[in-house]
MISEPA-166689 format. One record per residue: residue number from 1; residue in three letters; y negated, z, x negated of N, C-alpha, C, CB in turn. Coordinates in Angstrom, 3 decimals, padded with zeros to 6 digits. Each point is the difference from the previous one (the first is absolute). Glycine has a CB too. Layout:
BEGIN
> NUM, Ala, Y, Z, X, Y, Z, X, Y, Z, X, Y, Z, X
...
END
This chain:
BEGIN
> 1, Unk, -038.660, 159.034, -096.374, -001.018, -000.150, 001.024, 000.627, 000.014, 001.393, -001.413, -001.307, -001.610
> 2, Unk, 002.348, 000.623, 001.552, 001.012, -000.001, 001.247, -000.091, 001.334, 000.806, 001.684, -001.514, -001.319
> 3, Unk, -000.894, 002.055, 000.409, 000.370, 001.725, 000.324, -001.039, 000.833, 000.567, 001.399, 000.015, -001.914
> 4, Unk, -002.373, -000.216, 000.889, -001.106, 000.797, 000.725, -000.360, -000.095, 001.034, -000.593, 000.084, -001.409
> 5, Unk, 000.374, -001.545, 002.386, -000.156, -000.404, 000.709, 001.429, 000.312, 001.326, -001.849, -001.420, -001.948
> 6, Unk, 002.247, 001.304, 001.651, 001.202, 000.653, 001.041, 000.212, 001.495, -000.090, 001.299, -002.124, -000.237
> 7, Unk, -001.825, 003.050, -000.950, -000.151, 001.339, 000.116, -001.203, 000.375, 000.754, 001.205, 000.197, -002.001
> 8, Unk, -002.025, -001.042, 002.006, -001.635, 000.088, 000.638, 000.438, -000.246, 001.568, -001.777, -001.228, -002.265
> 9, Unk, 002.449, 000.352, 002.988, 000.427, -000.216, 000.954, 001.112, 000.765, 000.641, -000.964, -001.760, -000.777
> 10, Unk, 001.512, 002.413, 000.094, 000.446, 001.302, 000.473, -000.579, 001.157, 000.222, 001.295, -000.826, -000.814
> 11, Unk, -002.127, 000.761, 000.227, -000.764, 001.471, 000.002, -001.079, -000.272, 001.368, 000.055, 000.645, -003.151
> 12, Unk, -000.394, -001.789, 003.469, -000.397, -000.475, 001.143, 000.167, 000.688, 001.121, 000.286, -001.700, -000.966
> 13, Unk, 001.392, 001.044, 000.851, 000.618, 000.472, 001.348, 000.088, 000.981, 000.355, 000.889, -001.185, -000.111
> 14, Unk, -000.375, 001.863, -000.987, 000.424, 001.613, 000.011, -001.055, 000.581, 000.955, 000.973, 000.263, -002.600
> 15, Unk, -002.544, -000.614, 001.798, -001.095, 001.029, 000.249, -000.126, -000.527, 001.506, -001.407, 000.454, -002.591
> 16, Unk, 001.674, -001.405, 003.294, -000.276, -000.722, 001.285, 000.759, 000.689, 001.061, -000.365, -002.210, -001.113
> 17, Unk, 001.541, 002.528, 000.646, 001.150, 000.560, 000.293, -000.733, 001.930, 000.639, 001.905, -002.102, -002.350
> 18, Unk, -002.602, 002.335, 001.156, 000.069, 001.298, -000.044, -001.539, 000.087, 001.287, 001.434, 000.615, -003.176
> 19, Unk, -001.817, -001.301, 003.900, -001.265, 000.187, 000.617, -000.397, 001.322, 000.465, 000.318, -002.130, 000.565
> 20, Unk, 000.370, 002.537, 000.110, -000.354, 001.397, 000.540, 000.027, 001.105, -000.880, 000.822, -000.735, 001.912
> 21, Unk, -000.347, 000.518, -003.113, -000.223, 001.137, -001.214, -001.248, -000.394, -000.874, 002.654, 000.484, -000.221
> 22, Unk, -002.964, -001.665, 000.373, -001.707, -000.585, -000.589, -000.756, 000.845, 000.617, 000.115, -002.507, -000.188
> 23, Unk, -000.033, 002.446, 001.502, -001.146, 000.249, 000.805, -000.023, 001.405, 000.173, 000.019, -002.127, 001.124
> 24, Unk, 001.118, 002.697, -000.794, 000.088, 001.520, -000.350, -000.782, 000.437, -000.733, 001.814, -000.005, 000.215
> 25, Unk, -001.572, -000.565, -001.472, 000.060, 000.925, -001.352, -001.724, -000.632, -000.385, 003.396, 000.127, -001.082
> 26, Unk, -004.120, -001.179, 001.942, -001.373, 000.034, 000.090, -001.066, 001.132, 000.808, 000.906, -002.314, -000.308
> 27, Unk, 000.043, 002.382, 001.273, -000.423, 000.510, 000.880, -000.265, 001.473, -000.464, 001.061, -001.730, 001.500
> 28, Unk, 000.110, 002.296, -002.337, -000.079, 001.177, -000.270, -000.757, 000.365, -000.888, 001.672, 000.028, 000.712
> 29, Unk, -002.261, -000.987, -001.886, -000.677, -000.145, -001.099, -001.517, 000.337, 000.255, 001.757, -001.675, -000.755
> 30, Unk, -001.818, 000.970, 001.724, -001.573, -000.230, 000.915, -000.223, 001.004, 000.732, 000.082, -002.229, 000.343
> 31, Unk, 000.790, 002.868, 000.627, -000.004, 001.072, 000.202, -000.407, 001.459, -000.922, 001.373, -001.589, 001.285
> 32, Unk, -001.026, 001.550, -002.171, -000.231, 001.228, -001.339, -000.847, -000.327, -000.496, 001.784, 000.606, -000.647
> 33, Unk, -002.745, -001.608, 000.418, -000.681, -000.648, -000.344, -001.541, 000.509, 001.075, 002.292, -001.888, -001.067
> 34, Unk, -002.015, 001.543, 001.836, -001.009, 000.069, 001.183, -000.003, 001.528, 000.153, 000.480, -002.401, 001.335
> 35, Unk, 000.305, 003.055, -001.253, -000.137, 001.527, 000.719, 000.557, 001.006, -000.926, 000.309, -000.841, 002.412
> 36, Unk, 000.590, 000.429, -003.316, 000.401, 001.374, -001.034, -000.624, 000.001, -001.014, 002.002, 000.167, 000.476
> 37, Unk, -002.296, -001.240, -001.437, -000.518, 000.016, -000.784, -001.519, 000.216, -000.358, 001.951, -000.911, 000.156
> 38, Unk, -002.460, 001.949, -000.842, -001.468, 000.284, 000.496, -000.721, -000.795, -000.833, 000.185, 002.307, 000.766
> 39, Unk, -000.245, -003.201, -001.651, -000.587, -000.553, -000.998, -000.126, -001.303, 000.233, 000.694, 001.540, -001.331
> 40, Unk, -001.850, -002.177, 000.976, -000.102, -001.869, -000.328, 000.799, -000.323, -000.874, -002.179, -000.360, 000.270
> 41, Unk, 003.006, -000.053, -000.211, 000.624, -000.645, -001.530, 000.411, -001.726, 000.033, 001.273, 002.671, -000.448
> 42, Unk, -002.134, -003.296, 000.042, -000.144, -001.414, -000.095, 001.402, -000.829, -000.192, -002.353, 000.567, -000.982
> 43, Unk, 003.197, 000.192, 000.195, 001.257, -000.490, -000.564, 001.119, 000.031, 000.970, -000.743, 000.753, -002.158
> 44, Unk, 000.309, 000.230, 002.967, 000.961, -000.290, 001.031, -000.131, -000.629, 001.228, 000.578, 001.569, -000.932
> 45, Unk, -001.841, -001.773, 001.339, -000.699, -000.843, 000.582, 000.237, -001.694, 000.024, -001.325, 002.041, -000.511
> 46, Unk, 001.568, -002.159, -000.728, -000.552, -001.331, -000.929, 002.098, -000.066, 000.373, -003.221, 000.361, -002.751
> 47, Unk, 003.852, 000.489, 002.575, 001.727, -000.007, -000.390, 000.026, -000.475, 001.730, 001.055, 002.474, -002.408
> 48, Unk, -001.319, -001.792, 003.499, 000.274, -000.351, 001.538, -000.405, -001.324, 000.873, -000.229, 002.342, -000.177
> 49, Unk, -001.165, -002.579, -001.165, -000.492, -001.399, 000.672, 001.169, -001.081, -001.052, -003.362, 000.716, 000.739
> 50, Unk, 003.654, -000.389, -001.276, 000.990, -001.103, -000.744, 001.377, -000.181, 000.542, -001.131, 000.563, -002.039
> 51, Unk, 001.555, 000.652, 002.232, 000.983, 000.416, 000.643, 000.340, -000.686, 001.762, -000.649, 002.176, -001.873
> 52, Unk, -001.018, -002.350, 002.340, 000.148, -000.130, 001.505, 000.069, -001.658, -000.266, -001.496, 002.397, 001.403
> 53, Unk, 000.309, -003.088, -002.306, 000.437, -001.430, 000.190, 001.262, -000.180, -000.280, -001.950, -000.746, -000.466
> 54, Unk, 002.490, 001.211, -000.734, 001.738, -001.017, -000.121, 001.108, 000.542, 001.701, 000.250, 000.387, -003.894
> 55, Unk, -000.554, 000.802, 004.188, 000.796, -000.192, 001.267, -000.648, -000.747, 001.340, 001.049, 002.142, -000.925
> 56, Unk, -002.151, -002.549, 000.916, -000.779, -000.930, 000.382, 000.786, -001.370, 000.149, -001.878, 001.340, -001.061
> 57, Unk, 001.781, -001.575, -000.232, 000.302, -001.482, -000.807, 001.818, -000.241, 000.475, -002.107, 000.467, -002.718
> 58, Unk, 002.260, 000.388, 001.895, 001.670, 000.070, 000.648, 000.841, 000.173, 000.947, -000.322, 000.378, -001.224
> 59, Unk, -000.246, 000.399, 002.035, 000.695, 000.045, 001.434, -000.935, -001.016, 001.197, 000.956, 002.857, -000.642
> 60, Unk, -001.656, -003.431, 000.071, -000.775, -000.998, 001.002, -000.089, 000.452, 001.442, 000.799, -001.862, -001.397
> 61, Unk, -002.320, 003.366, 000.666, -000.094, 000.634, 001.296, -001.747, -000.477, 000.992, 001.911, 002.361, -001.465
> 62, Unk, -001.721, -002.488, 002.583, -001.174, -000.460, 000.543, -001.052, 000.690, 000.190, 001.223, -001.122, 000.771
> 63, Unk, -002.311, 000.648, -000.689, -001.533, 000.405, -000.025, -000.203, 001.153, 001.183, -000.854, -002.606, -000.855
> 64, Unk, 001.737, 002.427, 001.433, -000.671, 001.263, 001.472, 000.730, 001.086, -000.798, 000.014, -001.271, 003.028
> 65, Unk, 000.899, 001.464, -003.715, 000.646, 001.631, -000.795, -001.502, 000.526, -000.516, 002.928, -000.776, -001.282
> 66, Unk, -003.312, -000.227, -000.015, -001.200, 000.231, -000.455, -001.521, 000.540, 000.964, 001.389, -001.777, -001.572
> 67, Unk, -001.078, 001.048, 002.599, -001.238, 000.765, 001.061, 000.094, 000.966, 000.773, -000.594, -001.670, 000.152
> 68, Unk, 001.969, 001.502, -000.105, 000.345, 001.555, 000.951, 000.229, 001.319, -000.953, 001.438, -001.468, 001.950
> 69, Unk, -000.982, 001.227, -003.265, -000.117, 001.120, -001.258, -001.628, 000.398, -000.140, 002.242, -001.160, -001.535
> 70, Unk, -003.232, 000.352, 001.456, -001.881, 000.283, 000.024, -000.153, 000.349, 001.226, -001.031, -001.718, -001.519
> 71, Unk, 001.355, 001.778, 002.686, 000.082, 000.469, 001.322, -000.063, 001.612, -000.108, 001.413, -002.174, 000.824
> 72, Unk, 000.281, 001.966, -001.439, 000.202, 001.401, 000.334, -000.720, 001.492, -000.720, 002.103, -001.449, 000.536
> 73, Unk, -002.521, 000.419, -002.171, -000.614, 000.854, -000.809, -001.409, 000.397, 000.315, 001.478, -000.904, -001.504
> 74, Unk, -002.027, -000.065, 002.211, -001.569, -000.034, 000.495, 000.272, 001.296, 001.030, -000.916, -003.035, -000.125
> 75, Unk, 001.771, 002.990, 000.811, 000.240, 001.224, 001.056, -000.190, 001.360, -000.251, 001.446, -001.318, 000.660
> 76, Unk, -000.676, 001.069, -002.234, 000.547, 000.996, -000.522, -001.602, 000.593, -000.708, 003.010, -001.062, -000.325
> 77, Unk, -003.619, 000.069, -000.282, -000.927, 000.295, -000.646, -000.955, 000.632, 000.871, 000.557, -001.635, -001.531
> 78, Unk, -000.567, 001.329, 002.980, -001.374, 000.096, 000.866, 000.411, 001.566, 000.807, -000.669, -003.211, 000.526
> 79, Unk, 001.969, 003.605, -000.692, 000.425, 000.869, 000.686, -000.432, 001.150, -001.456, 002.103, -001.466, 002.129
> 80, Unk, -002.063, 001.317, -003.505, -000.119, 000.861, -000.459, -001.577, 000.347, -000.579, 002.559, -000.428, -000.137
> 81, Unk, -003.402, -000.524, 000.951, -001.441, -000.007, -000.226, -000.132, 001.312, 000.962, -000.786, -002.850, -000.509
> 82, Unk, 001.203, 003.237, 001.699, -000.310, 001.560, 000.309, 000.294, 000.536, -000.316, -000.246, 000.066, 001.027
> 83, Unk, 001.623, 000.263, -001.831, 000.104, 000.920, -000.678, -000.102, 000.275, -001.410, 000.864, -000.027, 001.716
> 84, Unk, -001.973, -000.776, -002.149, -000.757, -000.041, -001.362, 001.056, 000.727, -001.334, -002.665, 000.283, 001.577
> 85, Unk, 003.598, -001.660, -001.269, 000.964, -000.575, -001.349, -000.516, -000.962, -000.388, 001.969, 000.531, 000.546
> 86, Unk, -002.942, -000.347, -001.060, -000.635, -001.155, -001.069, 000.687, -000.480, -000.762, -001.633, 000.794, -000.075
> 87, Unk, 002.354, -001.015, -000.908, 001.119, 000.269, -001.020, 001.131, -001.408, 001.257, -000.468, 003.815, -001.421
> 88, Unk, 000.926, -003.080, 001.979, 001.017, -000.973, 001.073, -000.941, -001.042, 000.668, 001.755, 002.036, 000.731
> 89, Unk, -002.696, -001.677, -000.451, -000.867, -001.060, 000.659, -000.280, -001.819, -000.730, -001.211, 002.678, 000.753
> 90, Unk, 000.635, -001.502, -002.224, -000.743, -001.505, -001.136, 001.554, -000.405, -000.545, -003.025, 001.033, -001.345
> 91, Unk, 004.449, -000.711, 001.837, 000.880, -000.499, -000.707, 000.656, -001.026, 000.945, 000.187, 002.052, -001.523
> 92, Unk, -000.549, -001.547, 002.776, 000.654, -000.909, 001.139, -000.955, -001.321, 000.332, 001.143, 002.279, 001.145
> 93, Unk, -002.222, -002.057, -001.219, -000.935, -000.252, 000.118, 000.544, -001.395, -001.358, -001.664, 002.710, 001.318
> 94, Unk, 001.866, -002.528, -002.664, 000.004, -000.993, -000.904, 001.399, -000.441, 000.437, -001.668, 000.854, -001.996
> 95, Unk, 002.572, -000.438, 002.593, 001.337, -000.984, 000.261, -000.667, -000.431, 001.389, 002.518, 001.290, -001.273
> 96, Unk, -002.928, -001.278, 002.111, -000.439, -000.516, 000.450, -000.618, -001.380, -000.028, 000.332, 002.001, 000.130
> 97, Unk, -000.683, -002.040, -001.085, -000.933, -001.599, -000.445, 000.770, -000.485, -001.444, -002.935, 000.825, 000.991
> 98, Unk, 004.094, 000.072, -001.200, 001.193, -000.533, -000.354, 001.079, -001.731, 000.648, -000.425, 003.037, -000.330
> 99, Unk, 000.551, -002.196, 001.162, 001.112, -000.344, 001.351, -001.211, -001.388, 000.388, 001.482, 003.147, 001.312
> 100, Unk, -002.486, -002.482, -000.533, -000.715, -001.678, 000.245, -000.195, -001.006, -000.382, -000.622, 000.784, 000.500
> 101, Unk, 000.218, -000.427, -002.208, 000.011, -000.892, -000.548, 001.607, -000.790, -000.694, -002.577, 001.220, -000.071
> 102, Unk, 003.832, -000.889, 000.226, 001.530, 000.015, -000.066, -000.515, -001.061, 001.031, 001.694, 002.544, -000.684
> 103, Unk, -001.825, -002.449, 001.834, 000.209, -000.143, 001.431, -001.080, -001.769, -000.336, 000.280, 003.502, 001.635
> 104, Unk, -001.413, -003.234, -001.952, -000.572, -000.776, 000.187, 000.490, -001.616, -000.777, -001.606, 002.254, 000.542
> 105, Unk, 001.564, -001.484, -001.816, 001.272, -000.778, -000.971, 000.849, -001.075, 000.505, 000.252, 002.069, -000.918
> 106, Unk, 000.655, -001.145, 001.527, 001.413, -000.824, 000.526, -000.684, -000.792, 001.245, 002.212, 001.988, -000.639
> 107, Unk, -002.717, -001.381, 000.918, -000.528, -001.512, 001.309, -000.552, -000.577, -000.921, -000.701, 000.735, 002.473
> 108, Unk, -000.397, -000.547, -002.952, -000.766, -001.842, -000.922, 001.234, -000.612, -000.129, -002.145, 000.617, -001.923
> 109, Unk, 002.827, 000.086, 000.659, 001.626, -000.982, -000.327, 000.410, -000.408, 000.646, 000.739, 000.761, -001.029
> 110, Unk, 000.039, -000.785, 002.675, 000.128, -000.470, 001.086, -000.702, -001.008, 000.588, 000.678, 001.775, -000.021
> 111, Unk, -001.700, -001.531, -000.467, -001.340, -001.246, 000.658, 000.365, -001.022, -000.398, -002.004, 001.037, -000.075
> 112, Unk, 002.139, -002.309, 001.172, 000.003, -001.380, -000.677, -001.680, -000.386, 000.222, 002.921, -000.852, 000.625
> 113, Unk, -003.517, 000.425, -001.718, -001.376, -000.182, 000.311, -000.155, -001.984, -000.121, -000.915, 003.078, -001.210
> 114, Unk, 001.940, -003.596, 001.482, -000.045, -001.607, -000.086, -000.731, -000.182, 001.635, 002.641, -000.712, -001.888
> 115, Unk, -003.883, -000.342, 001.328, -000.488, -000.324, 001.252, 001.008, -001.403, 000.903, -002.684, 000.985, -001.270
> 116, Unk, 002.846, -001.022, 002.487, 001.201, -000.508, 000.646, -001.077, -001.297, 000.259, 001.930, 002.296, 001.194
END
């Protein structure tokens, strides 16, 4: 039990260590996701939102990333409403209320709600 527990705590670090290749390698996921890939596919959807909480969780990242990521996608989404990419729109459009609700999340958790 020991072991595991100090193999689990390594693997911690490592991944803590590696931040800018998390986020990369999200970034790029979501990216192909959003604009190359022409299809709904739930599984990978379902793989990025899992994917985004544990680097969430683990790199103890703050609530404005999360609002400024629905920011940028709302942009993205509203910019491709003229040029009738429907397809990019209803996908940005669902990370969109992705990210807010990420966002909204980590603030409640943050909330101390004890009356003083």
């Amino acid at each position: 039990m020991r072991k595991t527990k100090t193999n689990f705590s390594r693997l911690i670090a490592f991944l803590k260590q590696q931040k800018m290749f998390l986020l990369s390698f999200f970034a790029v996921l979501l990216v192909y996701n959003l604009f190359i890939y022409q299809s709904f596919s739930w599984k990978l959807d379902l793989f990025l939102i899992a994917f985004w909480a544990i680097i969430v969780l683990l790199l103890q990242l703050t609530p404005i990333l999360n609002f400024r990521l629905a920011l940028i996608l709302f942009i993205v989404a509203f910019l491709g409403h003229f040029q009738d990419l429907w397809g990019i729109v209803e996908k940005n459009a669902s990370w969109v209320i992705v990210f807010l609700l990420f966002g909204l999340l980590q603030l409640l958790l943050k909330t101390d709600f004890r009356e003083e």
